[in-house]
N, CA, C and O of each residue as an XYZ file, in Angstrom:
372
protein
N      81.790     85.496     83.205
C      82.766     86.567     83.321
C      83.875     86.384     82.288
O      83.688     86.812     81.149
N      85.159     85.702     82.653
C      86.097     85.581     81.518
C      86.504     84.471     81.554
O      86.748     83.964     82.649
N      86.737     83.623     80.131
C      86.613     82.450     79.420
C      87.439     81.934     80.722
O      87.801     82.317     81.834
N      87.521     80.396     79.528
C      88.702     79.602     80.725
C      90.051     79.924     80.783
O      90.631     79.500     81.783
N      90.838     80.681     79.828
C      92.258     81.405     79.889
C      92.107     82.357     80.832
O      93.138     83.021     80.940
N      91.107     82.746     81.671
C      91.414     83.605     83.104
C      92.505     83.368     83.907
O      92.944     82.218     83.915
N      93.126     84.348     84.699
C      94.119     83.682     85.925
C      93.636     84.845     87.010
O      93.224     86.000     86.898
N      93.908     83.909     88.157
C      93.644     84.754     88.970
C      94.734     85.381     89.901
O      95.398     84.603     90.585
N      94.979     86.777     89.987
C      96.469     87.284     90.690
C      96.291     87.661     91.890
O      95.242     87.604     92.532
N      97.176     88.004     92.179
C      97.151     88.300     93.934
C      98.269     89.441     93.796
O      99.433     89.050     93.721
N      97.974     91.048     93.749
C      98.353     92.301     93.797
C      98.411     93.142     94.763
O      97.348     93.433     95.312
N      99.739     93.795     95.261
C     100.055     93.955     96.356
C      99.597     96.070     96.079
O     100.137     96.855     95.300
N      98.805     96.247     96.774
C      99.006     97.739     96.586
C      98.786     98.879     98.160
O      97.807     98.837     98.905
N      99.557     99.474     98.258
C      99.831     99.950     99.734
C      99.637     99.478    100.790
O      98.960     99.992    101.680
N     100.539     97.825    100.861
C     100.439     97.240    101.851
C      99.502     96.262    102.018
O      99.512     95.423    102.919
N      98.552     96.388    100.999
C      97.134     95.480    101.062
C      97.394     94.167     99.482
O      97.784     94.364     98.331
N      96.962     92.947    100.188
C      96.919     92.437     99.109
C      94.976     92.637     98.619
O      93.975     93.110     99.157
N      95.329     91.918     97.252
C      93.720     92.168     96.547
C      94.237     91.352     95.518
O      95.344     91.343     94.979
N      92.743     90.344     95.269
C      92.748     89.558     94.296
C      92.035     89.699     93.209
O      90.836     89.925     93.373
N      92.470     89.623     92.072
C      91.970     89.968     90.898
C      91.748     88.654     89.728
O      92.280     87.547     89.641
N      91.010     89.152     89.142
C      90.938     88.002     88.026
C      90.964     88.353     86.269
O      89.958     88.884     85.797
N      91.997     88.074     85.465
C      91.989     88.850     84.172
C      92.455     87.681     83.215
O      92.878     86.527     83.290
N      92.152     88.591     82.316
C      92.135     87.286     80.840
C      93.896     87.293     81.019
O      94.492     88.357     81.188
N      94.607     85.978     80.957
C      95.761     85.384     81.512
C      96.896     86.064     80.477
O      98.053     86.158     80.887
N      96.597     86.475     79.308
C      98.007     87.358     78.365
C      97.541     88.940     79.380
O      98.178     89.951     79.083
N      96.683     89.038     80.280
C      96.397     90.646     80.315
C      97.283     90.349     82.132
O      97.176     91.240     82.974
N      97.902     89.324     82.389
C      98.453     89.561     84.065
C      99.193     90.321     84.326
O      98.996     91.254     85.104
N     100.568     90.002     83.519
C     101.140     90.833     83.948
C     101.386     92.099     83.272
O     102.559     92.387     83.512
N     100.859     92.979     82.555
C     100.553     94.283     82.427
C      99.588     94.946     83.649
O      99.699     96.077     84.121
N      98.843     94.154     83.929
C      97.552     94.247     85.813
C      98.927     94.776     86.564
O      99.139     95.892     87.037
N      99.814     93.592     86.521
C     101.004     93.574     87.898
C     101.470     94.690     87.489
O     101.484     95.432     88.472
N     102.071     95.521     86.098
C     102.944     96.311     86.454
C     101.875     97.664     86.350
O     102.337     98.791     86.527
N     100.598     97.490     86.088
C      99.939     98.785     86.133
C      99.627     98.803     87.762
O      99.239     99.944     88.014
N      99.639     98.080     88.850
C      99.342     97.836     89.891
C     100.747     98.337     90.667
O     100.692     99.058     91.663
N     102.004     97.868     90.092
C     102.908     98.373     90.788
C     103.249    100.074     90.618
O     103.651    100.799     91.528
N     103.002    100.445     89.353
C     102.448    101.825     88.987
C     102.011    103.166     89.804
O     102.345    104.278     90.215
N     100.838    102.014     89.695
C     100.168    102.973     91.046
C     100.377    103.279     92.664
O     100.106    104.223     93.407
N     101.074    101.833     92.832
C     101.455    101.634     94.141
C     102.560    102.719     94.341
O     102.555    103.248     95.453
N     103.547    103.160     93.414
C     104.707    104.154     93.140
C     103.921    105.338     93.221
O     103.931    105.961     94.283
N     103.307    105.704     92.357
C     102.177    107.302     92.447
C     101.828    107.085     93.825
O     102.376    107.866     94.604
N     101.067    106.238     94.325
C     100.454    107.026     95.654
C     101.658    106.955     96.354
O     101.590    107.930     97.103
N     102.635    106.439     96.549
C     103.920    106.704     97.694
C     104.334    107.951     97.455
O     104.350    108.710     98.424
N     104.912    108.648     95.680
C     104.993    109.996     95.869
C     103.943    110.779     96.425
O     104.211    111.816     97.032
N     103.057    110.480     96.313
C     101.690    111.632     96.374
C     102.211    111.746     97.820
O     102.806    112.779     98.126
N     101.974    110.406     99.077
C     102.227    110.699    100.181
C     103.175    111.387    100.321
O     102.961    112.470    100.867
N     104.272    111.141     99.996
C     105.564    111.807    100.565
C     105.324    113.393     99.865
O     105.445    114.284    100.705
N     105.132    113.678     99.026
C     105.396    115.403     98.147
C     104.547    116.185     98.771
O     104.791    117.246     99.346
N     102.955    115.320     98.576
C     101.965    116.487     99.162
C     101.641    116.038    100.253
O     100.452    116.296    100.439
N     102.327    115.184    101.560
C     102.371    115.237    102.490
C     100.905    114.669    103.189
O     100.383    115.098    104.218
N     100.331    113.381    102.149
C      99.286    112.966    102.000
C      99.278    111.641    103.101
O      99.802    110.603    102.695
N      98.608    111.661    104.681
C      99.369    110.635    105.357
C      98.084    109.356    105.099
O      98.309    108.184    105.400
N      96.511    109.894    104.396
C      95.873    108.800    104.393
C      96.056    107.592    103.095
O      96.484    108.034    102.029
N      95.823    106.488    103.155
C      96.359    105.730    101.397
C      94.841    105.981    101.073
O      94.668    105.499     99.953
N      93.786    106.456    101.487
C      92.937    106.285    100.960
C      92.582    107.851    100.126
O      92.107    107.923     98.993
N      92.776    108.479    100.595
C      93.425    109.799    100.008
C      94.170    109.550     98.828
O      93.788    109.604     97.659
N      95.486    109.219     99.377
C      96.666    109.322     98.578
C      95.746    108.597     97.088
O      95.544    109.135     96.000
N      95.421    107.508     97.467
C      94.497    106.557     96.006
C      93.613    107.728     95.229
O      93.707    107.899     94.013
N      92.921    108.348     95.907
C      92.169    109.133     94.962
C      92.798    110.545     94.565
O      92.154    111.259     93.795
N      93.789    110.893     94.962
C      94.236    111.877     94.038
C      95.261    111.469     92.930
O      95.907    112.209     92.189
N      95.246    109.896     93.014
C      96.291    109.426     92.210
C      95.528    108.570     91.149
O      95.940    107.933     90.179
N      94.356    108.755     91.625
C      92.810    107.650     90.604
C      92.460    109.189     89.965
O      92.052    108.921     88.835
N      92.422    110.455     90.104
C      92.173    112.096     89.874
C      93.485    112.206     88.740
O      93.429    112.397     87.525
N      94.675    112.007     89.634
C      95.642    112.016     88.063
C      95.707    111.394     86.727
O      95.778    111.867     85.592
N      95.662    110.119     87.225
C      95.185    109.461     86.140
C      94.294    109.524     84.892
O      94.427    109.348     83.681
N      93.340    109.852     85.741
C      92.346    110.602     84.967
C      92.031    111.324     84.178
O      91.152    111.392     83.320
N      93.163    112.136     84.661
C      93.701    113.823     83.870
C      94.103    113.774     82.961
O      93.746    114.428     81.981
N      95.283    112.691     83.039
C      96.171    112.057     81.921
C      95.570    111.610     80.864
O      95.803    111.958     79.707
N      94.406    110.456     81.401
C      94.167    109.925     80.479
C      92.734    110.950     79.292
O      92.187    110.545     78.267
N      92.602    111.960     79.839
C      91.422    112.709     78.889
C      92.189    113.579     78.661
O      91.507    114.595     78.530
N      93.773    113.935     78.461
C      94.689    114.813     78.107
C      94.991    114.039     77.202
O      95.112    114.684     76.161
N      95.226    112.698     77.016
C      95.437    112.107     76.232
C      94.490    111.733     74.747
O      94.809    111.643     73.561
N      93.187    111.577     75.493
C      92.238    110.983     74.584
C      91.955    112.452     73.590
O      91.461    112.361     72.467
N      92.402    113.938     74.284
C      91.918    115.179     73.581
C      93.397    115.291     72.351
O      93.301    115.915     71.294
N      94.509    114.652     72.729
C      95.680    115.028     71.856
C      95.760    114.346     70.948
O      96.683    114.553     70.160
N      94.642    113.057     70.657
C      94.685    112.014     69.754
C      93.774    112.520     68.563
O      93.933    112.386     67.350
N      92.462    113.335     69.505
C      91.633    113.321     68.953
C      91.912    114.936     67.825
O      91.415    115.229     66.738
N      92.798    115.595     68.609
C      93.093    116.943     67.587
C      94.110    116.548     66.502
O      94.313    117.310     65.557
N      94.986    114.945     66.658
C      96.009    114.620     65.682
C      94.801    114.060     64.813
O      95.054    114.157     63.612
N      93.750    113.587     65.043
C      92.937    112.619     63.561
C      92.059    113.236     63.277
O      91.228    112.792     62.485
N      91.908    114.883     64.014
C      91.419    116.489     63.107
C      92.418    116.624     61.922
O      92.189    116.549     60.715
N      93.677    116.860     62.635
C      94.509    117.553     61.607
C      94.649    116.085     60.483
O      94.180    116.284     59.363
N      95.077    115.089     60.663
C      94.796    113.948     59.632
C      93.721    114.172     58.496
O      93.892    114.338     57.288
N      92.550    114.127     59.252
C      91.662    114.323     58.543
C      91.437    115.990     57.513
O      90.691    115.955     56.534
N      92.007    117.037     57.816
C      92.224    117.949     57.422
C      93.148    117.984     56.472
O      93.016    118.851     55.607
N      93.992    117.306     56.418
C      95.679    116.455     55.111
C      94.839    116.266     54.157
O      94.775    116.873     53.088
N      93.773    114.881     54.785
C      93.662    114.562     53.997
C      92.602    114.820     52.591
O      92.539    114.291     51.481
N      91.985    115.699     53.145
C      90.699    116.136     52.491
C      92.061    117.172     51.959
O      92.393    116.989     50.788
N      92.685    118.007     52.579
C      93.091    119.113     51.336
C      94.355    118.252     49.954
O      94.756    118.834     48.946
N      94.708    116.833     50.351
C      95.322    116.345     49.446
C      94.652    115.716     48.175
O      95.026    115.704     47.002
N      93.200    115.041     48.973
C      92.038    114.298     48.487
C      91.531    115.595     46.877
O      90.840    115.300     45.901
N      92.176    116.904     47.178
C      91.262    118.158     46.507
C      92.252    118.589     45.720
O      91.949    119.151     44.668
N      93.544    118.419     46.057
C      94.968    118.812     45.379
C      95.027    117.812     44.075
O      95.366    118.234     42.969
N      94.725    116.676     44.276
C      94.877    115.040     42.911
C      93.688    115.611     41.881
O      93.387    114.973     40.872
């Protein structure tokens, strides 16, 4: 699995602990992406009035989600237009 610089953490998320194991420079970014989430699903409960955590987790594992292929599409239309610079500069020299 992962070399001998592994550590193993102990992450608290809605009340539950869970143990994890990650390459030892990657812990505490785990801890604060863990405390993260633990924050999202408390709003989720409280806004949309979400009383299960197992719920609350998957519409907050659904946001995430969203984010993150909202993200991967805004990167991917900036290294269109990059690539579009650069071919019309590549034609301008």
């Amino acid at each position: 699995m992962f070399a001998e610089d592994s550590k193993g953490i102990s992450i608290e998320i809605m009340g539950k602990q869970h143990q994890f194991t990650c390459p030892a420079e990657q812990a505490e970014d785990l801890r604060q992406a863990a405390s993260n989430l633990a924050v999202m699903c408390e709003e989720i409960k409280q806004q949309a009035g979400v009383g299960n955590n197992e719920r609350a987790l998957l519409v907050a594992s659904l946001n995430l989600s969203y984010s993150l292929l909202m993200a991967k599409n805004k990167v991917e239309h900036y290294q269109q237009a990059q690539n579009m610079m650069i071919t019309k500069l590549k034609s301008a020299l």
